[in-house]
PDB file with one MODEL, atoms N, CA, C and O in Angstrom:
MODEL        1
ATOM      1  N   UNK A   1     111.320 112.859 119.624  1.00  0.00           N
ATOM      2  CA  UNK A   1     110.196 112.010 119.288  1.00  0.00           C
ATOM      3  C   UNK A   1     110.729 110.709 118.688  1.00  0.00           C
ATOM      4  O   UNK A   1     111.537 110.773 117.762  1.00  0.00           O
ATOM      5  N   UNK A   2     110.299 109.474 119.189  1.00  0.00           N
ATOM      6  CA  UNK A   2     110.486 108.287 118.630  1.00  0.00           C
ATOM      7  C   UNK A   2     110.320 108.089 117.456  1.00  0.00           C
ATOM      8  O   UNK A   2     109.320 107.379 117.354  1.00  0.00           O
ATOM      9  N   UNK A   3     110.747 108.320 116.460  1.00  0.00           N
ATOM     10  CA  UNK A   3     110.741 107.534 114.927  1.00  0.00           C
ATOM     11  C   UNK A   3     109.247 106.813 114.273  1.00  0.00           C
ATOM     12  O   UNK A   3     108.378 107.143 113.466  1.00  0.00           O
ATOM     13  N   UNK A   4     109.632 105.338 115.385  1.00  0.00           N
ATOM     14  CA  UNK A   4     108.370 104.466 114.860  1.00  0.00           C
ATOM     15  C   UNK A   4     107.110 104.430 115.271  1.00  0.00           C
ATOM     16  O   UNK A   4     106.215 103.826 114.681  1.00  0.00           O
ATOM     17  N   UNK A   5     106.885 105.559 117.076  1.00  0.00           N
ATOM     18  CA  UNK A   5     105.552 105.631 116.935  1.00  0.00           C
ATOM     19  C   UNK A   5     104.996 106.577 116.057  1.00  0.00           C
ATOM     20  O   UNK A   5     103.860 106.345 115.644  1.00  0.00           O
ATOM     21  N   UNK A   6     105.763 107.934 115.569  1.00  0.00           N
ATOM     22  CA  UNK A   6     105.309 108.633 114.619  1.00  0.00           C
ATOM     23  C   UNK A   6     105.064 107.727 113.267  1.00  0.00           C
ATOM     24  O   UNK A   6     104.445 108.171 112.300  1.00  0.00           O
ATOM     25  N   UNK A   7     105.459 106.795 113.301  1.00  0.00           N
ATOM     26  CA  UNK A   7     104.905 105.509 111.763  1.00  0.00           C
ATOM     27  C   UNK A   7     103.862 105.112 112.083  1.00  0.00           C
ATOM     28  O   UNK A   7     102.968 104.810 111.292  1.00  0.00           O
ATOM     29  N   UNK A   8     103.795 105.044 113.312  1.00  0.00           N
ATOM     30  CA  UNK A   8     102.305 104.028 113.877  1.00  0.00           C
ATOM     31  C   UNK A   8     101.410 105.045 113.893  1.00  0.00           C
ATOM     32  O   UNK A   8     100.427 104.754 113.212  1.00  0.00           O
ATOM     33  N   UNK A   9     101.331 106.338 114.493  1.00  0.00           N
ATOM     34  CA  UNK A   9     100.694 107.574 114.358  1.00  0.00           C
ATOM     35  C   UNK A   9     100.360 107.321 112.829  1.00  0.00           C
ATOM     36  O   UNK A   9      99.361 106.661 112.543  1.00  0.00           O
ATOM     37  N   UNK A  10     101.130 107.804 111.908  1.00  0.00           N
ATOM     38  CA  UNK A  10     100.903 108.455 110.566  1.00  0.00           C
ATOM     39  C   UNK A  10      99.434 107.115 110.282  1.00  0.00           C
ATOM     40  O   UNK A  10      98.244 107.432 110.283  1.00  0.00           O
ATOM     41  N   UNK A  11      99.995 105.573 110.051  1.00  0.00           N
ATOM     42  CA  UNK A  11      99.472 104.487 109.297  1.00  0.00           C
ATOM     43  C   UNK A  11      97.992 104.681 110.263  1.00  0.00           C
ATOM     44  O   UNK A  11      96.955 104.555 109.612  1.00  0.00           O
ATOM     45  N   UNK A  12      97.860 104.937 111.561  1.00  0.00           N
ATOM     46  CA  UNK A  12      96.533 104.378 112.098  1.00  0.00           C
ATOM     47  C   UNK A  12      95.765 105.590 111.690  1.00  0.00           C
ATOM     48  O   UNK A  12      94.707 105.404 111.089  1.00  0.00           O
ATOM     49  N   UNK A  13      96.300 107.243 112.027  1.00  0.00           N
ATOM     50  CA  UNK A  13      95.360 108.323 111.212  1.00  0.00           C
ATOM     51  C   UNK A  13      95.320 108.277 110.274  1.00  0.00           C
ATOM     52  O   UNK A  13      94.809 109.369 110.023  1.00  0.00           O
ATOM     53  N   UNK A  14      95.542 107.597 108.944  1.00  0.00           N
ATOM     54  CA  UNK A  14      95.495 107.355 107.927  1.00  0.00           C
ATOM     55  C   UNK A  14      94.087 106.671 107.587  1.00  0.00           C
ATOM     56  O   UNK A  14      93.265 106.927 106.707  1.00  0.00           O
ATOM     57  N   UNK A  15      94.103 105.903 108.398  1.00  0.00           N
ATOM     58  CA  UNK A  15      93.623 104.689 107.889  1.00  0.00           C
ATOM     59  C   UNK A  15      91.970 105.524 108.758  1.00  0.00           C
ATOM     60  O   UNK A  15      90.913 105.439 108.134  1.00  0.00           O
ATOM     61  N   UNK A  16      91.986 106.070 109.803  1.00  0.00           N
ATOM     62  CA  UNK A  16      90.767 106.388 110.275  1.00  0.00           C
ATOM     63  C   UNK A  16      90.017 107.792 109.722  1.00  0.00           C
ATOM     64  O   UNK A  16      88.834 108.128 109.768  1.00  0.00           O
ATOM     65  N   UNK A  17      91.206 108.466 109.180  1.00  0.00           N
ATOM     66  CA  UNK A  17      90.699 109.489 108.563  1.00  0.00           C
ATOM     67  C   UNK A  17      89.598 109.512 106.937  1.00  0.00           C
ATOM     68  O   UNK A  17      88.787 110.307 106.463  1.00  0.00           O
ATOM     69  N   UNK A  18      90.204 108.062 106.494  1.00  0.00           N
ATOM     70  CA  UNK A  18      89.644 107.760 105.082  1.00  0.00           C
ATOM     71  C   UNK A  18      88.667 107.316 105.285  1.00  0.00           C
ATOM     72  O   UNK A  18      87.877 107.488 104.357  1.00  0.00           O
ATOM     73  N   UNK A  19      88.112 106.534 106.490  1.00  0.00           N
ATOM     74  CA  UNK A  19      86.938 105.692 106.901  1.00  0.00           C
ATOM     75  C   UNK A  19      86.105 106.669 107.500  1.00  0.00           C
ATOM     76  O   UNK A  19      84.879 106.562 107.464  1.00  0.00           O
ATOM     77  N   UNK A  20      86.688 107.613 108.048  1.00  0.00           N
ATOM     78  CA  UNK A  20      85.500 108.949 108.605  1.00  0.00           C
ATOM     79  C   UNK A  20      85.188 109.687 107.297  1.00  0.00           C
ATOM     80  O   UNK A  20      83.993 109.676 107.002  1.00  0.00           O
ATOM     81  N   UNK A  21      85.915 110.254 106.546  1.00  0.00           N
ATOM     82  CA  UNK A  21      85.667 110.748 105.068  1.00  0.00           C
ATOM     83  C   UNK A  21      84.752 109.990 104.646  1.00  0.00           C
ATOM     84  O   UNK A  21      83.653 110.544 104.595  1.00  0.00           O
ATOM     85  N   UNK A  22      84.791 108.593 104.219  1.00  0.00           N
ATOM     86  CA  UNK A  22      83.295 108.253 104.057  1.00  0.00           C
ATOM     87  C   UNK A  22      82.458 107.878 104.498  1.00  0.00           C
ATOM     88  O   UNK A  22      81.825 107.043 103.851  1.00  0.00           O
ATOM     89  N   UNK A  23      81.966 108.275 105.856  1.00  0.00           N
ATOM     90  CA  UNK A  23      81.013 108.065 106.866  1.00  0.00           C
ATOM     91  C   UNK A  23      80.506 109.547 106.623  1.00  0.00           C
ATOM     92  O   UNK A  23      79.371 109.929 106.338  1.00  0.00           O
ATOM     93  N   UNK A  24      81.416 110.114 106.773  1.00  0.00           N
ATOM     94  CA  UNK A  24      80.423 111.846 106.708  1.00  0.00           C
ATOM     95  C   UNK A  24      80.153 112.232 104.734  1.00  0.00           C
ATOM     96  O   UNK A  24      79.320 112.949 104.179  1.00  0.00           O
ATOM     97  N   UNK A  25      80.845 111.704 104.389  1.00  0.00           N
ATOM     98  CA  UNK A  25      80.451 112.154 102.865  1.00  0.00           C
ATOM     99  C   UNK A  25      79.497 111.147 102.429  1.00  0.00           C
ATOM    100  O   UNK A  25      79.139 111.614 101.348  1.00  0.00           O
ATOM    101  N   UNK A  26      78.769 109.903 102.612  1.00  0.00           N
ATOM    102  CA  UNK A  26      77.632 109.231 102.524  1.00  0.00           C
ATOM    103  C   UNK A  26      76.542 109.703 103.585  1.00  0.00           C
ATOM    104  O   UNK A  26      75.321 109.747 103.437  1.00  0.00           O
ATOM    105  N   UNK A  27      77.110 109.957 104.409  1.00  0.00           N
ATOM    106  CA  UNK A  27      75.961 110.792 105.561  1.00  0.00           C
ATOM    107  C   UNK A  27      75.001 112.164 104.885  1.00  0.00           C
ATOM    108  O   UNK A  27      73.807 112.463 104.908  1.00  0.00           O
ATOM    109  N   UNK A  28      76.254 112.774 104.293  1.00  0.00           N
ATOM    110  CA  UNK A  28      75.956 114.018 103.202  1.00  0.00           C
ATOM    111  C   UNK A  28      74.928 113.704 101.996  1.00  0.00           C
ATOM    112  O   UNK A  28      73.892 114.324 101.758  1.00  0.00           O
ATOM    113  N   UNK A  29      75.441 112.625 101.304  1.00  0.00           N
ATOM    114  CA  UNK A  29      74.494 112.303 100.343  1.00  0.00           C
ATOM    115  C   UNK A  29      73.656 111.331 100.498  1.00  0.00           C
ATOM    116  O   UNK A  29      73.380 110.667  99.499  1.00  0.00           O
ATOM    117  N   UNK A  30      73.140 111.054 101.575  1.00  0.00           N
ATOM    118  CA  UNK A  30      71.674 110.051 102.207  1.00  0.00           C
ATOM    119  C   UNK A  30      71.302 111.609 102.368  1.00  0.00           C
ATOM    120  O   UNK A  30      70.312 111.845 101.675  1.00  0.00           O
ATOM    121  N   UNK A  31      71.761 112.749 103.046  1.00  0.00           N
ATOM    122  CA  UNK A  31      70.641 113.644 103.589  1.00  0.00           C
ATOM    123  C   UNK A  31      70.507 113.999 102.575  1.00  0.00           C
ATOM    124  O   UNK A  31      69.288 114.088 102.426  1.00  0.00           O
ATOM    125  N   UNK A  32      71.373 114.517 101.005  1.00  0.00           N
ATOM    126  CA  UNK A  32      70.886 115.351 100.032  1.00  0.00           C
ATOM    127  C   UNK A  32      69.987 114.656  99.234  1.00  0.00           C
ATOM    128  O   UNK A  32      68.973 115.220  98.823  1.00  0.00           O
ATOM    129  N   UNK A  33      70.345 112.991  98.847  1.00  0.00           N
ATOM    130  CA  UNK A  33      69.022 112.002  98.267  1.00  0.00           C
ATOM    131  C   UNK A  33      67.956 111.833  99.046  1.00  0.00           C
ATOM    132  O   UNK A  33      67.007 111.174  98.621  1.00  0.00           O
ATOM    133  N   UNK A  34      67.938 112.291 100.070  1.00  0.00           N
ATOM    134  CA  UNK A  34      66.810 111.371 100.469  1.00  0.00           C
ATOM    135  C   UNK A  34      66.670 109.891 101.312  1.00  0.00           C
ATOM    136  O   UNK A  34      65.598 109.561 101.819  1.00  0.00           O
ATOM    137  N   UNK A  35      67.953 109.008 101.395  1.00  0.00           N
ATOM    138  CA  UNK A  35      67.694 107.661 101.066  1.00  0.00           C
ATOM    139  C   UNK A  35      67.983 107.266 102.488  1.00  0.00           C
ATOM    140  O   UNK A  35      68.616 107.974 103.270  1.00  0.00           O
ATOM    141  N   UNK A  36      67.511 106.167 102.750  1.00  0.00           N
ATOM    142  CA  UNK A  36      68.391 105.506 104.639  1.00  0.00           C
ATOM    143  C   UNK A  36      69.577 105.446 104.938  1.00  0.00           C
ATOM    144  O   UNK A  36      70.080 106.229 105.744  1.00  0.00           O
ATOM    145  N   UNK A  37      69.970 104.881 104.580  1.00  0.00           N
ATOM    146  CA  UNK A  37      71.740 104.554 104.411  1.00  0.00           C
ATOM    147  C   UNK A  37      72.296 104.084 104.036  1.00  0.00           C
ATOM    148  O   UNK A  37      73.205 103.399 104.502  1.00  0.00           O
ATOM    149  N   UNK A  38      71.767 104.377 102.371  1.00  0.00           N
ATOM    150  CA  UNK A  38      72.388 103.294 101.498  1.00  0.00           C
ATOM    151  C   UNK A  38      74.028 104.078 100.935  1.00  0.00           C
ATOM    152  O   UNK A  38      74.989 103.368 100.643  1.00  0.00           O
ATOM    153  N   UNK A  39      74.075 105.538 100.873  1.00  0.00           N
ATOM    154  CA  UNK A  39      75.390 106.092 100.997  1.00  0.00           C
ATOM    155  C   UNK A  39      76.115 105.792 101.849  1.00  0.00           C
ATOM    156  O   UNK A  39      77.084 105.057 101.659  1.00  0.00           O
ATOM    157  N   UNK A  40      75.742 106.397 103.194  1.00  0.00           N
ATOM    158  CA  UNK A  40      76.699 106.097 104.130  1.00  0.00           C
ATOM    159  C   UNK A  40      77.088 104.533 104.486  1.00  0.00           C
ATOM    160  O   UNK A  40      77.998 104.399 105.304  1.00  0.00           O
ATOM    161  N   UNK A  41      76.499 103.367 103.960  1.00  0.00           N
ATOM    162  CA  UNK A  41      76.885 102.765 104.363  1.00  0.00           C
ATOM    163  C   UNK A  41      78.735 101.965 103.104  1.00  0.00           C
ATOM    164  O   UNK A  41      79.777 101.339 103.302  1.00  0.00           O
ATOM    165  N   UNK A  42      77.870 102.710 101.789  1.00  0.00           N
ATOM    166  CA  UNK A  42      79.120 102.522 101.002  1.00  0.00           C
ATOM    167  C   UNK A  42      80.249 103.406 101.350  1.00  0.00           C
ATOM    168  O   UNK A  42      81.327 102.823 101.464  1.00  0.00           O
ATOM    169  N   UNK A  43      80.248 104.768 101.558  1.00  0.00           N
ATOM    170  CA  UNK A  43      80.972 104.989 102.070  1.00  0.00           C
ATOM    171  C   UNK A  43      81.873 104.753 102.823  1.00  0.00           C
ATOM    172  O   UNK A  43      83.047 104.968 102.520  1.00  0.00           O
ATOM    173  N   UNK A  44      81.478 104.236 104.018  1.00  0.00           N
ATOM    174  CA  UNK A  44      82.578 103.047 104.962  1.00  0.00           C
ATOM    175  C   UNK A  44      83.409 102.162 104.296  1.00  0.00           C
ATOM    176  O   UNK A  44      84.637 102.102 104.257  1.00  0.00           O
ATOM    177  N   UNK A  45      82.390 101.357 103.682  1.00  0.00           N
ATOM    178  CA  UNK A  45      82.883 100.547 102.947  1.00  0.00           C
ATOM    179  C   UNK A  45      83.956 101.352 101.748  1.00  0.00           C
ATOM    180  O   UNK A  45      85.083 100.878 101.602  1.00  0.00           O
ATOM    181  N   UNK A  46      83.732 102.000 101.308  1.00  0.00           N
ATOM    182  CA  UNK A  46      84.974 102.649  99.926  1.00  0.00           C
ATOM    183  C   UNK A  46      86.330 103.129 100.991  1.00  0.00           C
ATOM    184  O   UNK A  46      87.534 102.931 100.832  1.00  0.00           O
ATOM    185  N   UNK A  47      85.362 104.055 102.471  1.00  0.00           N
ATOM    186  CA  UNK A  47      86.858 104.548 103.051  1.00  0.00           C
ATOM    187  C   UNK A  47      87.412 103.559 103.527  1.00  0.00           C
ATOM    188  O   UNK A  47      88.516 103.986 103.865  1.00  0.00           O
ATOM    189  N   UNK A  48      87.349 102.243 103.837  1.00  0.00           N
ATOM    190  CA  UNK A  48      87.745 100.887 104.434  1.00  0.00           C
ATOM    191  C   UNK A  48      88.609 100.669 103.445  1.00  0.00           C
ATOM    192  O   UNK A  48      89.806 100.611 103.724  1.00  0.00           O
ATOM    193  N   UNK A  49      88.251 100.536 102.347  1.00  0.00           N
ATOM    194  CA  UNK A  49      89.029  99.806 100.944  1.00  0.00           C
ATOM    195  C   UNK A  49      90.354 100.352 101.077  1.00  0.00           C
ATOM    196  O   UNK A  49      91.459  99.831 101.228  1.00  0.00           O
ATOM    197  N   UNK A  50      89.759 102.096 100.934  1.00  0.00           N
ATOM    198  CA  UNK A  50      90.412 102.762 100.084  1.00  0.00           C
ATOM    199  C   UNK A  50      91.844 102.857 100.991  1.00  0.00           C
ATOM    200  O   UNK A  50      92.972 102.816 100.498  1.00  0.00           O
ATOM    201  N   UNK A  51      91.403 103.048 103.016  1.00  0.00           N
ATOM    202  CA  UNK A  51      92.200 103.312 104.009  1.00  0.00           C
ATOM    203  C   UNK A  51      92.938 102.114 104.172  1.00  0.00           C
ATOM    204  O   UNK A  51      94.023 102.380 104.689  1.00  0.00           O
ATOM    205  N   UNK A  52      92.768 100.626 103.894  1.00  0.00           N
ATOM    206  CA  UNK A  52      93.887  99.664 103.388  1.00  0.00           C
ATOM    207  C   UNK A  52      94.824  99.893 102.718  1.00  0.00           C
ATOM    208  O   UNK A  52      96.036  99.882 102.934  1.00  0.00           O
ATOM    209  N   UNK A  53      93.895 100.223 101.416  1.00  0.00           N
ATOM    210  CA  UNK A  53      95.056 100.595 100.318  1.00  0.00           C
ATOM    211  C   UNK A  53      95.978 101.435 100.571  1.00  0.00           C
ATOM    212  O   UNK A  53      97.122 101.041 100.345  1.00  0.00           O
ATOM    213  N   UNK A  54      95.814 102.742 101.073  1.00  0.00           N
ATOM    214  CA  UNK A  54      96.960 103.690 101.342  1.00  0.00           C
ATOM    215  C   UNK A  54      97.385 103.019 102.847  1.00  0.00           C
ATOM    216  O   UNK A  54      98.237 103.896 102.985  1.00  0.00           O
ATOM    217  N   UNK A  55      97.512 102.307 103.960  1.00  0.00           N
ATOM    218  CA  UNK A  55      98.057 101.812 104.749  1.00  0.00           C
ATOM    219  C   UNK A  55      99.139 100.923 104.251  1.00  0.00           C
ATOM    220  O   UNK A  55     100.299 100.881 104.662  1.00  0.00           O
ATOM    221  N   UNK A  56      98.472 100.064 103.096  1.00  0.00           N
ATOM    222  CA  UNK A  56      99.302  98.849 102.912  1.00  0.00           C
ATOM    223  C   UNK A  56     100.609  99.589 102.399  1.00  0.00           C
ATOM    224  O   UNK A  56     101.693  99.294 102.901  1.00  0.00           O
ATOM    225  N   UNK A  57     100.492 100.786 101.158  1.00  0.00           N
ATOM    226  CA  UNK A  57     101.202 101.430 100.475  1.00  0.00           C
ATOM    227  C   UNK A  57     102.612 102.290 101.449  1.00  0.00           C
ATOM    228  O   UNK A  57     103.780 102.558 101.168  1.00  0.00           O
ATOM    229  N   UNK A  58     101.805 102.489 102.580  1.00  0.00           N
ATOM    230  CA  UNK A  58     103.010 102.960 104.300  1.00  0.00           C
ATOM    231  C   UNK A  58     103.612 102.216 104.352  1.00  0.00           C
ATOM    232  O   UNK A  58     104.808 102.144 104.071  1.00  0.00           O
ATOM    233  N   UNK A  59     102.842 101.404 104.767  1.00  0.00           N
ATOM    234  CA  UNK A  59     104.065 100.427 105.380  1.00  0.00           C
ATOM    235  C   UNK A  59     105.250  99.472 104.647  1.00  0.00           C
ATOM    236  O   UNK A  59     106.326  99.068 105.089  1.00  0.00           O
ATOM    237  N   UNK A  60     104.434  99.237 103.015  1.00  0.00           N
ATOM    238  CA  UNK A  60     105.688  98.964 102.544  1.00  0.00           C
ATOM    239  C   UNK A  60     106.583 100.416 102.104  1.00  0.00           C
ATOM    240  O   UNK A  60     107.368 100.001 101.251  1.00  0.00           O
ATOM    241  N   UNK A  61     106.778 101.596 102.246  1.00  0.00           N
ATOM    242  CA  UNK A  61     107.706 102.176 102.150  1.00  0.00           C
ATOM    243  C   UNK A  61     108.232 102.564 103.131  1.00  0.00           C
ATOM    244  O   UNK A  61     109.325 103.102 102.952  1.00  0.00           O
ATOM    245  N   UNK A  62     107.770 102.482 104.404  1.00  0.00           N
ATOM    246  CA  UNK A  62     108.550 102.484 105.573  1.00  0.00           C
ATOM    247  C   UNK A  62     109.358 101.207 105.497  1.00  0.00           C
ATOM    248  O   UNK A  62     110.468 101.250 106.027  1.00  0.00           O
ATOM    249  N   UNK A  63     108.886  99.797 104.782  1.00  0.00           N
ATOM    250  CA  UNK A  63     109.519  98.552 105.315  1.00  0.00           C
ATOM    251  C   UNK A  63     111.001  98.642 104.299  1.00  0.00           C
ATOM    252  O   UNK A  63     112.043  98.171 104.755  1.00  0.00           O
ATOM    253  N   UNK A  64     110.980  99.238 103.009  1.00  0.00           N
ATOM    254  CA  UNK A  64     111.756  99.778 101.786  1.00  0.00           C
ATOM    255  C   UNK A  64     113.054 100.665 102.738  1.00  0.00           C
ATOM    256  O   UNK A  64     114.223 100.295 102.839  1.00  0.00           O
ATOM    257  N   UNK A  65     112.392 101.996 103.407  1.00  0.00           N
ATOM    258  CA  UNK A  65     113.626 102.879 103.536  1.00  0.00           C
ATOM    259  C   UNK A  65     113.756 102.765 104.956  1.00  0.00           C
ATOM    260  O   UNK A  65     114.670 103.347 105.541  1.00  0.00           O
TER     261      UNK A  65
ENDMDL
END
């Protein structure tokens, strides 16, 4: 197995897994409140943030070792 697409693998499921985490966990709590989509839509938004943040944090330690 190539090295760096397994880097490119790891950083892009990374990054889509945190943004689905909060698509289905605001999905969860619009159905348990009640509300339109005012969860799910923060959600995206937090797993967006949050799936930068741990991307940016990859790649500079891949760029390190």
């Amino acid at each position: 197995m190539n090295n760096a697409w397994f880097k490119f693998f790891l950083v892009g499921s990374e990054l889509a897994c945190t943004i689905l985490a909060g698509l289905f966990i605001g999905d969860y709590l619009d159905n348990v409140f009640n509300t339109q989509q005012t969860f799910t839509l923060s959600g995206v938004v937090l797993g967006s943030i949050s799936g930068f943040i741990i991307m940016f944090k990859i790649l500079n330690k891949f760029k390190k070792g």
